[in-house]
MIFIMAR-988381 format. One record per residue: residue number from 1; residue in one letter; x, y, z of N, C-alpha, C in turn. Coordinates in nm, 3 decimals, always signed. Layout:
BEGIN
REC / NUM / A / X / Y / Z / X / Y / Z / X / Y / Z
...
This chain:
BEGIN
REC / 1 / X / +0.297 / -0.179 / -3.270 / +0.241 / -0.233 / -3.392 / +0.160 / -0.123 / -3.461
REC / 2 / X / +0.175 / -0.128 / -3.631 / +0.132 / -0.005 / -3.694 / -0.050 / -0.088 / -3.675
REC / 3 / X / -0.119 / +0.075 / -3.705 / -0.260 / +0.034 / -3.749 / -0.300 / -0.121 / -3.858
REC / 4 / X / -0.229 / -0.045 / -3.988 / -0.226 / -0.183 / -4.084 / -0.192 / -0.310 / -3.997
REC / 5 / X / -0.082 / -0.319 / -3.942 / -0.020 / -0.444 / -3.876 / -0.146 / -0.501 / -3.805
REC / 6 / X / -0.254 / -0.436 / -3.718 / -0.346 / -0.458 / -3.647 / -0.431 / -0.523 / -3.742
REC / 7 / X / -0.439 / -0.365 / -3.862 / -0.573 / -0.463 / -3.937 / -0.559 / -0.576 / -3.981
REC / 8 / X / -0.473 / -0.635 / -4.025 / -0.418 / -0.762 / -4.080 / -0.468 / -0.871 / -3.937
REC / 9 / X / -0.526 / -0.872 / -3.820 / -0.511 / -0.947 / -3.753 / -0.670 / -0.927 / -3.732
REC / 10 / X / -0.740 / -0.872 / -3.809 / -0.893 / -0.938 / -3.787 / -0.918 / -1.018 / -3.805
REC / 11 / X / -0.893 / -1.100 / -3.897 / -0.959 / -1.267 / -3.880 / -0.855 / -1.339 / -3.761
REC / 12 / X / -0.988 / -1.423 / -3.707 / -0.891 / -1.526 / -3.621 / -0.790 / -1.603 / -3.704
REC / 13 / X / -0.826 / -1.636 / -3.808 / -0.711 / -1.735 / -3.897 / -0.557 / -1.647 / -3.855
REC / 14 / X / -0.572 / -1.508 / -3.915 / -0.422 / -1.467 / -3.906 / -0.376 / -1.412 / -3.757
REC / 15 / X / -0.441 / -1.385 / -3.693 / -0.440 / -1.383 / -3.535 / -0.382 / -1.498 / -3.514
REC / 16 / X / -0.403 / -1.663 / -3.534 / -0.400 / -1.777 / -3.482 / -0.243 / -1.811 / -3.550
REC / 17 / X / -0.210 / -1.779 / -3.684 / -0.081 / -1.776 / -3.733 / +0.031 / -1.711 / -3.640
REC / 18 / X / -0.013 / -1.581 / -3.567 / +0.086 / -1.478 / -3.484 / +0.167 / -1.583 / -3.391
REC / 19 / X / +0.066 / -1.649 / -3.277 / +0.092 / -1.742 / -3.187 / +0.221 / -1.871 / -3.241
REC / 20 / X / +0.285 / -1.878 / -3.343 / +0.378 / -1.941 / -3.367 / +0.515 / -1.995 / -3.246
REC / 21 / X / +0.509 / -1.888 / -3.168 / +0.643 / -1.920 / -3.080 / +0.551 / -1.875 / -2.937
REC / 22 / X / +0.431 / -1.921 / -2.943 / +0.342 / -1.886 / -2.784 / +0.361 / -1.979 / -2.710
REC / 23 / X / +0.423 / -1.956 / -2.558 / +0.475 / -2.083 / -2.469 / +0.378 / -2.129 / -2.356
REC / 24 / X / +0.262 / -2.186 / -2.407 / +0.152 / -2.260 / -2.385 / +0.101 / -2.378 / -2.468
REC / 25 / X / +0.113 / -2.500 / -2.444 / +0.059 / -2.586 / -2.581 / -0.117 / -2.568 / -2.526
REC / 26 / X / -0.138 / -2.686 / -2.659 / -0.315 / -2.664 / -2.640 / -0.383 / -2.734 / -2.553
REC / 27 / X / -0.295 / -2.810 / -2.404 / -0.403 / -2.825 / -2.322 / -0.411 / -2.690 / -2.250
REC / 28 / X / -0.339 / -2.630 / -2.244 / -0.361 / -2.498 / -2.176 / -0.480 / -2.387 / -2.189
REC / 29 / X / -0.555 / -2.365 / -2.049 / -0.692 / -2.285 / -2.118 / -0.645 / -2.176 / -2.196
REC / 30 / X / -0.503 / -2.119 / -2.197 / -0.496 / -1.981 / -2.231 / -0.402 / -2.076 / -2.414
REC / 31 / X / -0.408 / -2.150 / -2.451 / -0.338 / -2.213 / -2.609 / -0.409 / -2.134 / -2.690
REC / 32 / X / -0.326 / -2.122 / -2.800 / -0.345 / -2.048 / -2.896 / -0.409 / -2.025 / -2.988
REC / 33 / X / -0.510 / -2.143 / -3.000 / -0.659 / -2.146 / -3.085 / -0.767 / -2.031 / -2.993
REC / 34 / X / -0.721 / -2.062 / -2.880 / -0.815 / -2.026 / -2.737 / -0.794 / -1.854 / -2.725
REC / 35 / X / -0.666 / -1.804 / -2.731 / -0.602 / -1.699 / -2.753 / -0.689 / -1.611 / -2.853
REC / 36 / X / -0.636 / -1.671 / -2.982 / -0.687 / -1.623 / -3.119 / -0.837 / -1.581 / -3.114
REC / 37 / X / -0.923 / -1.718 / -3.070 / -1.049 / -1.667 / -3.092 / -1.091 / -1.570 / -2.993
REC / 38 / X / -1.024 / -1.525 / -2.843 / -1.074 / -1.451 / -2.760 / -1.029 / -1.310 / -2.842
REC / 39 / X / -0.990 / -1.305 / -2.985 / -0.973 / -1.136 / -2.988 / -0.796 / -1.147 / -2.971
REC / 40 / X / -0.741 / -1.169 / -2.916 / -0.565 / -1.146 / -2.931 / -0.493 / -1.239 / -3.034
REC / 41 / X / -0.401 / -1.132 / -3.067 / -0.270 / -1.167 / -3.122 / -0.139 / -1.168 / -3.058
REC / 42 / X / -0.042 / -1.210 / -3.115 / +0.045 / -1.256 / -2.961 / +0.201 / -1.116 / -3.048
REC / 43 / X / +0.209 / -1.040 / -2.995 / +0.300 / -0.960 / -3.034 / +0.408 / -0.975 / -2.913
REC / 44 / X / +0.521 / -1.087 / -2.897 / +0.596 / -1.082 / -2.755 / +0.741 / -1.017 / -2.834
REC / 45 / X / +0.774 / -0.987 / -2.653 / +0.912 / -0.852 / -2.665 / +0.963 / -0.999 / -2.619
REC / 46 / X / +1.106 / -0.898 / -2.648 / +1.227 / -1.005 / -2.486 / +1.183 / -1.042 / -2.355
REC / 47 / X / +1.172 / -0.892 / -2.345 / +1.100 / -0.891 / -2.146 / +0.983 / -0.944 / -2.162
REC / 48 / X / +0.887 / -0.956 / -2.224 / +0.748 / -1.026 / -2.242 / +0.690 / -1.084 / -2.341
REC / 49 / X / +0.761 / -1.248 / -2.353 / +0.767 / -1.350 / -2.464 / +0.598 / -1.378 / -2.437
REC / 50 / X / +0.518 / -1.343 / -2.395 / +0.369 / -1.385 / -2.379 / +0.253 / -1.258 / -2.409
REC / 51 / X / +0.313 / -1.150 / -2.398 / +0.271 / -1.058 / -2.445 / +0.165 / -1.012 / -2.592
REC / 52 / X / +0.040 / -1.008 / -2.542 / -0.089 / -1.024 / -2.634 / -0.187 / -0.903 / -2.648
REC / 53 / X / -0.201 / -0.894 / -2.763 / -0.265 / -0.740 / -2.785 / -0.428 / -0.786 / -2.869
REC / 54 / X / -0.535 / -0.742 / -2.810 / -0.655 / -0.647 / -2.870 / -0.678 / -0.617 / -3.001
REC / 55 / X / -0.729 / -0.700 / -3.098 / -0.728 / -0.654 / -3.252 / -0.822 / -0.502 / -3.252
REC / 56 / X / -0.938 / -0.524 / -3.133 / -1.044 / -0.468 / -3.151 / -0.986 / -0.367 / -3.059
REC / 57 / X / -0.988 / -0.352 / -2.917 / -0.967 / -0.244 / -2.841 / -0.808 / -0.258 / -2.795
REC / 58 / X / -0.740 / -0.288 / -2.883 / -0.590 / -0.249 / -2.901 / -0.516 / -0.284 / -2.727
REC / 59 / X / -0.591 / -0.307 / -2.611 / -0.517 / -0.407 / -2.496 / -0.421 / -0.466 / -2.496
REC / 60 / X / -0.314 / -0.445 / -2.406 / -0.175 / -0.533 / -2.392 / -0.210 / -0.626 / -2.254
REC / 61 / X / -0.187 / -0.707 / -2.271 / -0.149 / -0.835 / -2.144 / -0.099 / -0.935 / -2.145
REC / 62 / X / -0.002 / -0.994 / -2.061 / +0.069 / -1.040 / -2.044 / +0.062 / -1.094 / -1.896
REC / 63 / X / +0.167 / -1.155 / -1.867 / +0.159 / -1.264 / -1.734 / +0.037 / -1.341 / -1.714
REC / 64 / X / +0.013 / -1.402 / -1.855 / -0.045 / -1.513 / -1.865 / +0.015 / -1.670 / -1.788
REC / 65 / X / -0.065 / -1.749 / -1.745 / -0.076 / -1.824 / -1.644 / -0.141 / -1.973 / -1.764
REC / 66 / X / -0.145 / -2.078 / -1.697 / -0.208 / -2.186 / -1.769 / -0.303 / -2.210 / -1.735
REC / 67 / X / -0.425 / -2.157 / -1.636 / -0.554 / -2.185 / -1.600 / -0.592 / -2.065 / -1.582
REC / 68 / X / -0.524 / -1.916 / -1.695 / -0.616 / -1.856 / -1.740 / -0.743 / -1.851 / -1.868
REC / 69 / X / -0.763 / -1.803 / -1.836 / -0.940 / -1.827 / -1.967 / -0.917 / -1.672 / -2.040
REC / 70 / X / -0.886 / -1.708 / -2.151 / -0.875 / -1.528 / -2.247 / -0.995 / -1.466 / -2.227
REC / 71 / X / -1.148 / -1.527 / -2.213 / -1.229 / -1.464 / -2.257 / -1.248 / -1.386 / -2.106
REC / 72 / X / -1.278 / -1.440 / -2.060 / -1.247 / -1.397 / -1.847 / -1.152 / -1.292 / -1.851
REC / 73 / X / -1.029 / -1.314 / -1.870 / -0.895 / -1.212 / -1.844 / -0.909 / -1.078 / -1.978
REC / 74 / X / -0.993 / -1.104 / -2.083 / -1.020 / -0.971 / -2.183 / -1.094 / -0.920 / -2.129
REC / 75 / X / -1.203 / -0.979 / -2.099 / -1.298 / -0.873 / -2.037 / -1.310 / -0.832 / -1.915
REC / 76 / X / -1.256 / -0.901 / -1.809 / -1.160 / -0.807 / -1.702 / -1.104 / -0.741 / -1.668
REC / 77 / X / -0.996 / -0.685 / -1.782 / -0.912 / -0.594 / -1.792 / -0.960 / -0.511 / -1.959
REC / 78 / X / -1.049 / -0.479 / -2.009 / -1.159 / -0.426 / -2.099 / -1.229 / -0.450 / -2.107
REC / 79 / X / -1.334 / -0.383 / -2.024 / -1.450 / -0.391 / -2.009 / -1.563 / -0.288 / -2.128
REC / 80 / X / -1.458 / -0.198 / -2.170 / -1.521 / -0.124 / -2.297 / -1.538 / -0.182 / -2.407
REC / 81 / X / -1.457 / -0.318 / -2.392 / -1.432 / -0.372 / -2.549 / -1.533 / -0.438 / -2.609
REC / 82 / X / -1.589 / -0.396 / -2.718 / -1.694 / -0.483 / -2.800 / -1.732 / -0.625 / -2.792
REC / 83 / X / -1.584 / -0.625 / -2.854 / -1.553 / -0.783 / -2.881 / -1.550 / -0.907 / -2.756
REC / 84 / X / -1.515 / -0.823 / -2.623 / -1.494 / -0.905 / -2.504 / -1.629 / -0.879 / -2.507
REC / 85 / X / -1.771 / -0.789 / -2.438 / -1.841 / -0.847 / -2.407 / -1.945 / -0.921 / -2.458
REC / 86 / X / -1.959 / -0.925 / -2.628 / -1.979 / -1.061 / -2.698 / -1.942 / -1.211 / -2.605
REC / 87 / X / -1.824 / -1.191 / -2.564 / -1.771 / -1.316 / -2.551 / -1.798 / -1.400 / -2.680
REC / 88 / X / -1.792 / -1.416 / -2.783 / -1.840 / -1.519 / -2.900 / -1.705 / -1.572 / -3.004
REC / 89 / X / -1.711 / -1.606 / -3.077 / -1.619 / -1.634 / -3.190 / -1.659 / -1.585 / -3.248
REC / 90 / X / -1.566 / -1.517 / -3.335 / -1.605 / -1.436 / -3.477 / -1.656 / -1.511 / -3.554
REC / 91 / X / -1.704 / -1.633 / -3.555 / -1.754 / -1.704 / -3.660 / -1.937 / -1.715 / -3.624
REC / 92 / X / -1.922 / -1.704 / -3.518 / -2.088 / -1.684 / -3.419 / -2.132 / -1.602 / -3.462
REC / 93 / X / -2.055 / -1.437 / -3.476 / -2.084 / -1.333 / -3.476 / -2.172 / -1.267 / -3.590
REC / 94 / X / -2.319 / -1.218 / -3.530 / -2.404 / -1.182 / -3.669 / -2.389 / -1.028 / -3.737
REC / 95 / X / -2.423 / -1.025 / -3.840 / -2.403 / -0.895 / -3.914 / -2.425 / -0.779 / -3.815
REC / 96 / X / -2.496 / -0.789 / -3.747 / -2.494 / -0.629 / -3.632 / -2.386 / -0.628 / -3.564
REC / 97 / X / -2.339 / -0.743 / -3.527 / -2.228 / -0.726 / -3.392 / -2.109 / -0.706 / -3.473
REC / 98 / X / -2.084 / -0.769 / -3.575 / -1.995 / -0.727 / -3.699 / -2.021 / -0.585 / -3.748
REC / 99 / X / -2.084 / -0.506 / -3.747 / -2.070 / -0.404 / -3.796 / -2.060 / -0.321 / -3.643
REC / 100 / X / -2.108 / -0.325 / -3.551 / -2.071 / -0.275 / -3.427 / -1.927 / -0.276 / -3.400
REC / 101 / X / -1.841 / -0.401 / -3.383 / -1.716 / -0.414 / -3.440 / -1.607 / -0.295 / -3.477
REC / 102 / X / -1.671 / -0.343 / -3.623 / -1.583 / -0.247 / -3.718 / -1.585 / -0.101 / -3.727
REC / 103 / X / -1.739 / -0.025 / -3.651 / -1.727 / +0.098 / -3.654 / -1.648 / +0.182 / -3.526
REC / 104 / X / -1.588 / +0.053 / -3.382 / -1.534 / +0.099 / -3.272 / -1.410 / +0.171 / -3.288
């Protein structure tokens, strides 16, 4: 995915659009509202129809499970990432942590 392609996926709104063909419904901890707001967009291949990328620290993962938790499994496997150790919704998020954010 190009840079632009990424930037286009800062808001959760268009992050939450990506998830269109994500094979989890929404009781699942890892569904796609749940997805979206942890920071991923769902970019899946052939070999990896679940396959989810990092708006902020650009992370791939995959072999998602249904009693995984995005916010647990981002910041487990990026621990550098801004946005994971917020843990918050971008809608929580105050002007410092937003500009912390955007300058990573």
């Amino acid at each position: 995915m190009s840079r632009q392609q990424c930037d286009e996926m800062y808001t959760e709104a268009n992050r939450l659009k990506s998830f269109q063909n994500w094979p989890f419904g929404e009781d699942a901890k890892c569904s796609a509202v749940k997805m979206a707001e942890a920071g991923f967009f769902h970019c899946p291949t052939d070999i990896e129809p679940d396959l989810v990328q990092c708006y902020v620290c650009f992370k791939e993962l995959d072999g998602w499970q249904l009693d995984d938790e995005p916010w647990e499994e981002h910041y487990s496997h990026s621990k550098v990432c801004l946005f994971a150790q917020l843990r918050k919704p971008q809608k929580d998020l105050n002007f410092e942590e937003i500009h912390k954010i955007e300058a990573a």
